[in-house]
ZAMARGU-4260 file (C-alpha; in steps of 0.2 Angstrom, whole numbers, plus 5000, padded with zeros to 4 digits):
<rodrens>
0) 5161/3947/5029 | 5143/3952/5034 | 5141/3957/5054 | 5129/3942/5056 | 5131/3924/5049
5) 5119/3918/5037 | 5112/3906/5049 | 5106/3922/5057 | 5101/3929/5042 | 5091/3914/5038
10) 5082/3915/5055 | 5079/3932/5054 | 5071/3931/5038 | 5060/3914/5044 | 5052/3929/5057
15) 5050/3942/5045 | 5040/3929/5034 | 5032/3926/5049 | 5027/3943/5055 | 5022/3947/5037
20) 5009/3934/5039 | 5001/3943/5054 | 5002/3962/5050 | 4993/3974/5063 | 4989/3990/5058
25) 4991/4009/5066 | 4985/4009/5084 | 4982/3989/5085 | 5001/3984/5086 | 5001/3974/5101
30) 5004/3956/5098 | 5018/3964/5088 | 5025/3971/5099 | 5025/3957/5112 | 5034/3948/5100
35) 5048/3961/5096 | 5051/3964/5116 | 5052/3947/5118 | 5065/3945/5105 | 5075/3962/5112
40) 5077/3954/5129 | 5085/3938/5121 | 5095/3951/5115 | 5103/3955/5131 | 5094/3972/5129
45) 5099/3982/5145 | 5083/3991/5149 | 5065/3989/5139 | 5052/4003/5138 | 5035/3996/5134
50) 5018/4004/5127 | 5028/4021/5121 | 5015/4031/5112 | 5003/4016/5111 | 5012/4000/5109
55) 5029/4007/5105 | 5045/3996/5111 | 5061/4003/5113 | 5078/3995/5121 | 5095/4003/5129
60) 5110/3993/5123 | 5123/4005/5135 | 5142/4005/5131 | 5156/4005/5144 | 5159/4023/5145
65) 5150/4040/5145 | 5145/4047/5126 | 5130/4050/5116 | 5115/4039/5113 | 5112/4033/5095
70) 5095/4030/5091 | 5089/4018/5076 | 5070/4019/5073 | 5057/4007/5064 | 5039/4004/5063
75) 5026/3990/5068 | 5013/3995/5058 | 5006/3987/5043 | 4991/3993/5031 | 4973/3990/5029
80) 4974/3984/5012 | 4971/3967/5007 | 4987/3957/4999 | 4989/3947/4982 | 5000/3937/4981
85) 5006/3917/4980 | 5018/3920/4992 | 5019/3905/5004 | 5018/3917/5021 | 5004/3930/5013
90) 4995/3939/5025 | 4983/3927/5035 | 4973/3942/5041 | 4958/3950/5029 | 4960/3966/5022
95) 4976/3970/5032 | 4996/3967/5027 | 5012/3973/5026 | 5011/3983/5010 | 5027/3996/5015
100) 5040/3984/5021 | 5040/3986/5039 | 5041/3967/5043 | 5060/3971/5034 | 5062/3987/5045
105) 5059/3977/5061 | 5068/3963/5058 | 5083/3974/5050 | 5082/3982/5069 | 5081/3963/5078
110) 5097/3960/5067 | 5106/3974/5074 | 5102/3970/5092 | 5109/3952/5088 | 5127/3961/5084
115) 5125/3973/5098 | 5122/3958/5109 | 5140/3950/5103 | 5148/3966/5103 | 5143/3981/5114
120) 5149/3999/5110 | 5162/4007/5119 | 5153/4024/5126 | 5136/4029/5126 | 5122/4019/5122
125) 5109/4014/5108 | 5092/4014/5109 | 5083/4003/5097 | 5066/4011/5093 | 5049/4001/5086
130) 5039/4013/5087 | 5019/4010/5081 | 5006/4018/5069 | 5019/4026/5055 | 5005/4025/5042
135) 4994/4039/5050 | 5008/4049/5055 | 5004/4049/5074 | 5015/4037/5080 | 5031/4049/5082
140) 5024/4062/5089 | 5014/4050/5103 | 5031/4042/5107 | 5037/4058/5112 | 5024/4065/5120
145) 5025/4049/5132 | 5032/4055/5147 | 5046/4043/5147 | 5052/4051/5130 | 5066/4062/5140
150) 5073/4043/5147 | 5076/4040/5128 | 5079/4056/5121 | 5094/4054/5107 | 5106/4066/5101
155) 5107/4055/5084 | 5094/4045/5074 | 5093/4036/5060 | 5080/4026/5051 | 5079/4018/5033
160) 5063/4015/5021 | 5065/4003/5008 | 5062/4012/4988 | 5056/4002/4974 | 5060/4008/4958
165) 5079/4009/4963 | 5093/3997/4961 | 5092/3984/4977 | 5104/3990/4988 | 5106/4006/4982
170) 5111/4021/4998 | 5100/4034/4993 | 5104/4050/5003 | 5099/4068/5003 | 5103/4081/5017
175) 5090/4094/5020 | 5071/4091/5014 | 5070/4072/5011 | 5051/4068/5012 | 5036/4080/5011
180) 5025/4085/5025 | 5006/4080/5022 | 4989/4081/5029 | 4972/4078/5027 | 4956/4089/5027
185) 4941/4084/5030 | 4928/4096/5026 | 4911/4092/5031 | 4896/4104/5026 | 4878/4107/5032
190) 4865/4115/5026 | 4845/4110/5026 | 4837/4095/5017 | 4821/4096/5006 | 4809/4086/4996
195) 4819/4085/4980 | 4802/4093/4972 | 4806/4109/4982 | 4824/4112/4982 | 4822/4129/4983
200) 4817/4125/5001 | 4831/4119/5007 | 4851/4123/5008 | 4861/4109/4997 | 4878/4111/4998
205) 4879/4104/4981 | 4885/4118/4971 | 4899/4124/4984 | 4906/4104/4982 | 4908/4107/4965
210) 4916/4123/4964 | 4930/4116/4977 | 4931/4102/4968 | 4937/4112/4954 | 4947/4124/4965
215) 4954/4114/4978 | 4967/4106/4966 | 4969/4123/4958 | 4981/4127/4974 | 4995/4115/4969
220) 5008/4128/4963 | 5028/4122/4959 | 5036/4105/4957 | 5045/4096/4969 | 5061/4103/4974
225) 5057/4120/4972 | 5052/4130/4991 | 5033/4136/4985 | 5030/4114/4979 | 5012/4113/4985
230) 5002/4099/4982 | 4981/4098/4984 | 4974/4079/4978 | 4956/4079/4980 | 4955/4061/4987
235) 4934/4058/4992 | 4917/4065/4989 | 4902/4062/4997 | 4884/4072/4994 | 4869/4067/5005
240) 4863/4049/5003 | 4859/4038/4988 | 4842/4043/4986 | 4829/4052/4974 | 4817/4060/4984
245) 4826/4069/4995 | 4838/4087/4990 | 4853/4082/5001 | 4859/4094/5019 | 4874/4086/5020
250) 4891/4085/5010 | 4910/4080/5014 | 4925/4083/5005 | 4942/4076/5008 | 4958/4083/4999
255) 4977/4079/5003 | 4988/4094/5005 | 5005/4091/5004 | 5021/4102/5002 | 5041/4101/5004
260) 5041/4111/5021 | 5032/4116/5036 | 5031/4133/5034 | 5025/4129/5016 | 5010/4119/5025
265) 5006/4131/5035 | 5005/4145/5021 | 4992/4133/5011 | 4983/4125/5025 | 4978/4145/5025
270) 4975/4145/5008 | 4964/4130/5009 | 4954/4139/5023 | 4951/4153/5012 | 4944/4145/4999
275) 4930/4134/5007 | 4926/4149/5018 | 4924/4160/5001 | 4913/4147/4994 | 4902/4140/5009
280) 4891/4155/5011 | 4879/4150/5021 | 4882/4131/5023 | 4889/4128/5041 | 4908/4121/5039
285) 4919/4110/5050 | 4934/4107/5048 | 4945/4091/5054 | 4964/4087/5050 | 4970/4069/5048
290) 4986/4059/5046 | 4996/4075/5052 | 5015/4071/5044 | 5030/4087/5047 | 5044/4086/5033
295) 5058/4075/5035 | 5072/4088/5037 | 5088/4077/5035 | 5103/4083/5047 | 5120/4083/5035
300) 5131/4079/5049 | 5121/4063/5053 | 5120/4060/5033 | 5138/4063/5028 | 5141/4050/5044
305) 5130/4038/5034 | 5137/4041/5019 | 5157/4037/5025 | 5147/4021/5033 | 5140/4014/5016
310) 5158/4020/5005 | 5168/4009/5019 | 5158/3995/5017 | 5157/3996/4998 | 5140/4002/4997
315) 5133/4012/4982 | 5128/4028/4987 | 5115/4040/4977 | 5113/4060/4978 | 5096/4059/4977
320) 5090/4077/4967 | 5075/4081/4974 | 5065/4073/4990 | 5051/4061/4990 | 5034/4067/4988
325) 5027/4053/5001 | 5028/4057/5020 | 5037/4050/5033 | 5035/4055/5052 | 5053/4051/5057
330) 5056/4069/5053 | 5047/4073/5070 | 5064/4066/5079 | 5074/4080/5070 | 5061/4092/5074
335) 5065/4086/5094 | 5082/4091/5091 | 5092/4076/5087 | 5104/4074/5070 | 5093/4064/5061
340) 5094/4055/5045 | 5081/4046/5035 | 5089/4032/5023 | 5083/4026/5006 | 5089/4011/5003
345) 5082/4004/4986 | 5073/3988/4984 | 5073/3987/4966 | 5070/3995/4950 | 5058/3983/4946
350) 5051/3979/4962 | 5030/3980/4965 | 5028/4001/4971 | 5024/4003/4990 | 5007/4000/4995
355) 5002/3989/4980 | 4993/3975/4984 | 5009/3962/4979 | 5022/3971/4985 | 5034/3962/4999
360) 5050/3969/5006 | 5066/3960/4999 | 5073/3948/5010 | 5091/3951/5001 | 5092/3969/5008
365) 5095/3961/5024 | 5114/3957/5030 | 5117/3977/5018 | 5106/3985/5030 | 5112/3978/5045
370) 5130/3979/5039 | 5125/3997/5038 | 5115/4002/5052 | 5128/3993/5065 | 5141/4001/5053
375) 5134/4021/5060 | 5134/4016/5079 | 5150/4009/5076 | 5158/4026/5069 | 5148/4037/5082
380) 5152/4028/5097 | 5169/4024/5093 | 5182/4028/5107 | 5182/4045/5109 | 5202/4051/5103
385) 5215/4056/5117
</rodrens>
């Protein structure tokens, strides 16, 4: 017996179709989110907080008595690539779709409101988190530099991402490092055009692109799993404009860095430093970061609770080995000091990779996910024992 019916589960899935039809992306969410807050307060949602971070939604579902406040997150956000597919509810808006499955996440979170409506929790209270612009890894960290973050602050969260490649349905868990922290570098170089005739005029930052182009990726060191796991993808390259007659002043360079821990990041952001300072010379250098993502740090108290969840309900559960070398901002929540857990629940071995241009979350996760996200507040807000 699944915690909703499947006439629920039917309806739910008609507005995930429909949702996926009308992806937003980072920092446009709004339509979205009216949506979802509309839906919360059919819920019977206690309390709404609107515009968190952006256009971030959260809800209070409170229990009868005093305890801790469980927080279960999701994203609005969808990406700025265009979709293939024949799917009857493909995305109706150019170049933009939900490519990573968070029309699932949302709709997961709309399910467990549903329950929470029919059956509140004892003590303390659940907050039910839609929070915007995952993909460029500012949306955690603006939801909790909102001012009304100390309103919602939890002492538990929990948020699940769907994996492809991995049996549908699949509890993949992992306490400690679970997903990489990432950023990118934008360097930008000046110099001093000239006729291309007289080169020797000017100052081309040609020759320093190259030699970082070389020994930029040079700095990934380790494998994944291992603490020194640093990763440097050069990701774009741009030299002056497309022209002939003129030896170019101007150059940029963008390069992923990416490692298993923040002090790892820190150590090769330095390293990164060094090396463009070594070989500008006398090129003037800027330097810009982008899509800033911590490490997810998973708490074990909060996963060994996930984990007794999933074994109850007759959920397969997964060690995973070694974290996932994509980035997640969820782990900014454990940074803030709650026991936080990032799930990986999978969505099939065979199932299109995240991001492709014909991937679509699996509408059969659904009554698993909400079985075992209800399942968690359930165990932590249980009566407290005499």
């Amino acid at each position: 017996m699944h915690t909703l019916s499947p006439d629920r589960i039917e309806e739910l899935t008609a507005l995930r179709h429909d949702l996926h039809r009308h992806p937003e992306i980072s920092g446009e969410e709004r339509a979205t989110a009216e949506r979802i807050a509309r839906h919360l307060t059919a819920s019977g949602a206690d309390r709404l907080w609107r515009d968190l971070g952006g256009h971030g939604v959260a809800a209070e579902f409170t229990g009868a008595g005093d305890g801790p406040t469980v927080m279960l997150r999701c994203e609005l956000d969808g990406l700025p690539i265009r979709e293939i597919s024949d799917l009857p509810y493909r995305s109706e808006v150019a170049g933009k779709g939900h490519l990573c499955g968070h029309d699932g996440h949302m709709v997961s979170l709309l399910g467990v409101a549903q329950a929470l409506k029919a059956q509140r929790p004892p003590r303390g209270r659940v907050i039910l988190l839609f929070q915007p612009a995952e993909e460029t890894g500012a949306g955690a960290k603006a939801v909790i530099d909102d001012p009304r973050w100390p309103e919602l602050r939890p002492d538990y969260a929990f948020a699940y991402h769907n994996v492809p490649g991995r049996p549908l349905g699949e509890i993949g868990l992992r306490s400690g490092p679970g997903n990489c922290a990432s950023r990118g570098m934008q360097i930008l170089l000046e110099g001093k055009s000239s006729h291309a005739a007289a080169p020797e005029d000017g100052l081309s930052p040609a020759n320093a692109m190259a030699e970082l182009m070389r020994a930029l990726p040079d700095l990934a060191q380790g494998r994944i799993g291992e603490p020194d796991f640093a990763l440097s993808t050069l990701t774009h390259a741009k030299l002056g404009a497309p022209t002939f007659g003129i030896s170019p002043a101007d150059g940029e360079l963008r390069v992923t860095l990416r490692t298993m821990t923040n002090t790892r990041m820190d150590a090769l952001m330095e390293e990164a430093l060094a090396l463009v300072s070594s070989h500008a010379g006398a090129l003037r250098v800027n330097i810009h970061w982008h899509d800033v993502f911590r490490a997810v740090v998973n708490d074990p108290d909060a996963t060994a609770i996930a984990r007794h969840v999933a074994e109850n309900l007759g959920q397969p559960c997964h060690d995973m080995p070694l974290p996932m070398r994509w980035s997640e901002d969820f782990g900014r929540f454990g940074d803030d000091g709650a026991k936080a857990s990032l799930l990986y629940i999978g969505s099939g071995e065979d199932h299109p990779q995240l991001h492709n241009p014909d991937y679509d979350f699996p509408d059969a996760l659904l009554p698993d996910v909400i079985d075992l996200l209800f399942g968690i507040v359930q165990e932590i807000l249980a009566p407290a024992s005499a």
